[in-house]
Steps between C-alpha positions, in 0.01 A plus 500: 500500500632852433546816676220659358224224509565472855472893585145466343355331834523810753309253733677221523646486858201700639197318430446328833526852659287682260204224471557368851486862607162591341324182620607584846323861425200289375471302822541817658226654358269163490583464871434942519686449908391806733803764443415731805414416851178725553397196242592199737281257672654609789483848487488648862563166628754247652711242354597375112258476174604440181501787212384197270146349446618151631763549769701164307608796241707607777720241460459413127537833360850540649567144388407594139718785469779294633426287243520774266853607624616120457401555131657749426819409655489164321414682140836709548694152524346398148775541233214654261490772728849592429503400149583774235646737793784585688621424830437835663159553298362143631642577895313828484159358346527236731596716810186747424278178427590348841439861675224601391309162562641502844433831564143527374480128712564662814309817461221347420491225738594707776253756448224267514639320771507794720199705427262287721752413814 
């Protein structure tokens, strides 16, 4: 394969964070979790609730978007992700690919972990 036929995929490397990234978004909004804590069960009250409709998304969501993260991380050991580009250009897509999905991870979980404690 040439240089040029392999520059022609500018998502190869980054799928599992793009589509992996916008189902997450679609649970999200599917699942529509409270986001402030006037909106919580247990508003003016004692103890934990769950910012989810089902309290079991408490523990799956984060497990999803750990699952996510483990995606990604595994794409940017494929050698198609690398193919067609250099050394630094593949660390840095990678590196950015692996940060944002962490980063967007943790946000994400933590906010909704915290709103109703």
């Amino acid at each position: 394969m040439d240089h040029d036929q392999a520059r022609s995929k500018p998502l190869a490397g980054l799928w599992a964070c793009v589509v992996g990234g916008l189902l997450l978004a679609a649970l999200l909004l599917y699942l529509d979790p409270v986001s402030t804590q006037q909106d919580c069960p247990n508003y003016g009250g004692n103890g934990n609730a769950s910012a989810y409709p089902s309290p079991v998304w408490d523990l799956l969501f984060p497990l999803l978007t750990l699952l996510w993260v483990a995606c990604v991380i595994a794409e940017q050991c494929l050698a198609e992700t690398w193919q067609g580009r250099s050394r630094l250009e593949g660390a840095v897509r990678a590196c950015v690919a692996v940060f944002v999905s962490m980063s967007t991870a943790f946000v994400t979980v933590v906010s909704f972990a915290v709103v109703c404690r």
